[in-house]
ZAMARGU-4260 file (C-alpha; in steps of 0.2 Angstrom, whole numbers, plus 5000, padded with zeros to 4 digits):
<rodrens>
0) 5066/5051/5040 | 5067/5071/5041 | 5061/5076/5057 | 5048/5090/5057 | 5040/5083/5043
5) 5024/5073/5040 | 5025/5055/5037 | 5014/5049/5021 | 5007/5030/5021 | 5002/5025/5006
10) 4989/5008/5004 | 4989/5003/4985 | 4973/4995/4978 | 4962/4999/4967 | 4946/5010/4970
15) 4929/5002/4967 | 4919/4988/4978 | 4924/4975/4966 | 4942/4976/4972 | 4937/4973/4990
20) 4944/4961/4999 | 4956/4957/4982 | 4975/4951/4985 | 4978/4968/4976 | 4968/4980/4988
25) 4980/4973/5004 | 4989/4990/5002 | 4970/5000/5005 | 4967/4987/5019 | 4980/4990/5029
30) 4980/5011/5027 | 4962/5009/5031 | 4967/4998/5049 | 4983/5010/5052 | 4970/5026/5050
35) 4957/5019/5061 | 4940/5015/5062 | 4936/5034/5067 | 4947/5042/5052 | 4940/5056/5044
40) 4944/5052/5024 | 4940/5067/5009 | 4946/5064/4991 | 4962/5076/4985 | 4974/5076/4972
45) 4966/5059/4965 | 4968/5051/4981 | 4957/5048/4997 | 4967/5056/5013 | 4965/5055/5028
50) 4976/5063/5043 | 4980/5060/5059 | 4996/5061/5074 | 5004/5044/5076 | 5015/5048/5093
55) 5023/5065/5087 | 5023/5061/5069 | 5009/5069/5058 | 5005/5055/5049 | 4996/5058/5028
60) 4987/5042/5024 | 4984/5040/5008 | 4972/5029/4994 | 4978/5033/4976 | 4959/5034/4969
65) 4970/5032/4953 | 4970/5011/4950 | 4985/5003/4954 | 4997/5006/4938 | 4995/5026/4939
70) 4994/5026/4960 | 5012/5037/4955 | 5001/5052/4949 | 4992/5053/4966 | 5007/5051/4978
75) 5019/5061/4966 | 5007/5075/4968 | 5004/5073/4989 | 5024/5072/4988 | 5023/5089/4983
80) 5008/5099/4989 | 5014/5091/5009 | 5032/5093/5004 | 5036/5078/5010 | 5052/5070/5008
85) 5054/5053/4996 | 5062/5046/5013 | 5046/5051/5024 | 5035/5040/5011 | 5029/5020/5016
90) 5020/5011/5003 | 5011/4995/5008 | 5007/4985/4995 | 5006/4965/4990 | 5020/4957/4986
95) 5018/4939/4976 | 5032/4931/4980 | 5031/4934/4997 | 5018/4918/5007 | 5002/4924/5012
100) 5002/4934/5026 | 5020/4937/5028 | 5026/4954/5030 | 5042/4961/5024 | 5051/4978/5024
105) 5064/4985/5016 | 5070/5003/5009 | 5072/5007/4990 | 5076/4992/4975 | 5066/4986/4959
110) 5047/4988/4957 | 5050/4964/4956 | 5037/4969/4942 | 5026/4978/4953 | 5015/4991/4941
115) 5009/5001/4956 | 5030/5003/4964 | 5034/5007/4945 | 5021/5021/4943 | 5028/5028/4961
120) 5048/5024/4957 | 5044/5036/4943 | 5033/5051/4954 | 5044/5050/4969 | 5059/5040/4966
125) 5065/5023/4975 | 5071/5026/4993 | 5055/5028/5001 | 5051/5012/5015 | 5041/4998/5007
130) 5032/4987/5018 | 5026/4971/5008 | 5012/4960/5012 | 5012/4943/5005 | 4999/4935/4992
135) 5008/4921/4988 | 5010/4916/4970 | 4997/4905/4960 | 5012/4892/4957 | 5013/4890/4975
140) 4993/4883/4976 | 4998/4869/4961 | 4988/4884/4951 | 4990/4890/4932 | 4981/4905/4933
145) 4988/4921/4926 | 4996/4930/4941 | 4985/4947/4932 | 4971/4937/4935 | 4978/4932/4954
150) 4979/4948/4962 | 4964/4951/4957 | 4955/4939/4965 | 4948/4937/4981 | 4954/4926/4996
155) 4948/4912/5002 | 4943/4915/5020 | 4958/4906/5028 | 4971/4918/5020 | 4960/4933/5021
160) 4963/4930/5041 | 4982/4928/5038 | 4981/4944/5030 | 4971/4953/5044 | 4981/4947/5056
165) 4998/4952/5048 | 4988/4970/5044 | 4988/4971/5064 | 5006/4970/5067 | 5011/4984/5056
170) 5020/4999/5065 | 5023/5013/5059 | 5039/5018/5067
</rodrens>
């Protein structure tokens, strides 16, 4: 991270009420708990932002208003009006192959397929900090359900809490 520099979180999703609460909106729940429940959001550069100071950090959260496979247009234009760095970026986002409600971080690699980390890789580049929340895959419930049609559907209320509860142990730092 470049000191002196804000820090932009990024929650993928997709905008719209049908999308609450989907596998593929984890990225906009967890932004959403990391920004607070007094968070001040206003719509720029296709996104909604919302700011705030995390410790010393000034800290840009981010919802690309976008849908998932362009969210690289919103960040990429952020990335540039903020100037802020490729390694001051975190994108949360679901991950698949990950169980439900793990959490798992890392730096840089592929987009595993990801349209949302594709459309980003291509804005910004790939060595930003990526902190994956896991969905689980349909072949993991004995299900043959399109993994399209997977992330868009909603969770049943026992892995919904799994996901709320792994949203709450997110730092930032």
């Amino acid at each position: 991270m470049q000191e002196n520099k804000p820090i932009m979180v990024v929650g993928l999703g997709n905008p719209g009420s049908e999308y609450e609460r989907t596998r593929h909106n984890v990225g906009f729940m967890a932004v959403t708990h990391l920004a607070g429940e007094n968070a001040t959001w206003k719509r720029e550069h296709d996104a909604l932002t919302s700011r705030a100071v995390v410790g010393d950090a000034r800290v840009l959260f981010v919802q690309p208003m976008t849908f998932m496979n362009l969210s690289g247009n919103a960040v990429g234009a952020l990335a540039r009006f903020y100037k802020i760095p490729t390694e001051n970026i975190v994108v949360i986002h679901d991950d698949m192959d990950i169980p439900v409600g793990t959490i798992r971080e890392k730096i840089g690699g592929g987009s595993a397929g990801h349209n949302g980390i594709k459309s980003i890789d291509s804005a910004v580049g790939t060595e930003y900090r990526r902190i994956r929340i896991g969905i689980g895959h349909p072949r993991d419930f004995g299900l043959k359900i399109d993994p399209a049609d997977w992330v868009l559907g909603r969770f049943n209320d026992e892995d919904f809490a799994k996901i709320e509860s792994a949203i709450k142990t997110i730092k930032m730092q």
